[in-house]
N, C-alpha and C positions, 0 to 999 in steps of 0.2 A: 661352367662352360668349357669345353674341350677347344683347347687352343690349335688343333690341327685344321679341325674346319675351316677356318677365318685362313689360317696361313696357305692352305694349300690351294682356295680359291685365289688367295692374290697372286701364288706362285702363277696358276692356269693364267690369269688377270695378265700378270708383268708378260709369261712366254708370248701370248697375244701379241698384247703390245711389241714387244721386241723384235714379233716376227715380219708386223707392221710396217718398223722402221725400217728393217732389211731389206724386205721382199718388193716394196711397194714404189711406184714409181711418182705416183700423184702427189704432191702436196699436203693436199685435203687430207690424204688417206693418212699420211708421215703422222700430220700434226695429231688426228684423232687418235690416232696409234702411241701418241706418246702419253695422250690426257690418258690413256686407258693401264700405260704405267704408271702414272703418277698416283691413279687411284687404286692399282692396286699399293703404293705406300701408303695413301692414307690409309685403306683395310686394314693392315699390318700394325700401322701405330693405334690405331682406335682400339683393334684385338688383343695388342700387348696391353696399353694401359688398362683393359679390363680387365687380364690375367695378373697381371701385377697388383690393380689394386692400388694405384696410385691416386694419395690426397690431395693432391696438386691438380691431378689429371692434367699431365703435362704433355700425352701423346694427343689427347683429343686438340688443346692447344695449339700443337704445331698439324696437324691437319686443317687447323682453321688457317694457318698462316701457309699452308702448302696448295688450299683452294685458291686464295688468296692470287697467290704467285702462277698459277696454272690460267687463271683468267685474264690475267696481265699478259703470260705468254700468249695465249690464244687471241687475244685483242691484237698484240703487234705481230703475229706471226700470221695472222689472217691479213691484216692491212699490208703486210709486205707480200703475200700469194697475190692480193688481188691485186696490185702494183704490177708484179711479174707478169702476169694473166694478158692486163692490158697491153701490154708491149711487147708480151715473146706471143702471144695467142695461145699458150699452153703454160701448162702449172706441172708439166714435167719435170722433173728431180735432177735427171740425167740428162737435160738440155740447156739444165744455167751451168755449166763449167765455162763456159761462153762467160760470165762474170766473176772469173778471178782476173788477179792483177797480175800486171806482165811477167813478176817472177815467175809465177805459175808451183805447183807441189814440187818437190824435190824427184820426184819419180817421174815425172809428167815431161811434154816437148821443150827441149835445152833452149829450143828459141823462144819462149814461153808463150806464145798463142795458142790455138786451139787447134786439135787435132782435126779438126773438120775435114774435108773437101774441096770448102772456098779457098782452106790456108794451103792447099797443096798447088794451086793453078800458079802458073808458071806469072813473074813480079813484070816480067817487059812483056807485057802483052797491050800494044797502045791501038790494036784497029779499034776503032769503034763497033758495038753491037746494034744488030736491029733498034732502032727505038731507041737507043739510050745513049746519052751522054758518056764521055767517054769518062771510065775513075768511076765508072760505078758498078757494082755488082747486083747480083739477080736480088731485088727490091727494096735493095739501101739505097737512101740518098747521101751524097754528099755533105760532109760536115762546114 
């Protein structure tokens, strides 16, 4: 067996995947996009351990322990999408920065909340708005 074929599908496999994580904005898509790296590892060790020729078979091994771990991922990483889902209404990528903590990234707003919109309106604004209690913003309630 020619060891290029196996390698060079997983290469095509991982760039997929990789392009997945980068490009993609949906969740769903991230997460599939990763199982789709991970299997191309598994290819990679199933294809060496043939080439090698290993009595162990130590690569088959660890792809069993690397499905393993991809299913465990996929089990909490979907339970936390749909967690998100219900309460933001979207599985958007680039709309939970809204859920870091107040330091916020080193690069990110010094005051550490979000760049939004909401956080630019001006902090003494006490008229009340149509409809709403005052202290509240367009469709939060009060804590």
């Amino acid at each position: 067996m020619h060891l290029a074929y196996p390698a060079v599908l997983a290469v095509l496999l991982f760039c997929i995947g990789l392009y997945g994580v980068l490009a993609r904005r949906n969740a769903i898509l991230v997460l599939m996009s990763v199982e789709l790296m991970l299997n191309a590892v598994n290819l990679n060790l199933v294809a060496f351990d043939v080439w090698i020729r290993d009595s162990l078979h130590a690569g088959q091994a660890l792809t069993l322990f690397t499905i393993a771990i991809a299913a465990a991922e996929i089990g909490i990483g979907l339970a936390i999408v749909l967690l998100v889902y219900r309460n933001r209404g979207s599985s958007d990528v680039d709309r939970l920065r809204d859920l870091r903590e107040d330091g916020g990234p080193p690069g990110g707003n010094p005051s550490g909340g979000s760049d939004d919109e909401e956080s630019l309106a001006p902090a003494t604004d006490n008229a009340p708005e149509s409809g709403r209690d005052q202290g509240t913003s367009a469709g939060r309630q009060p804590a």
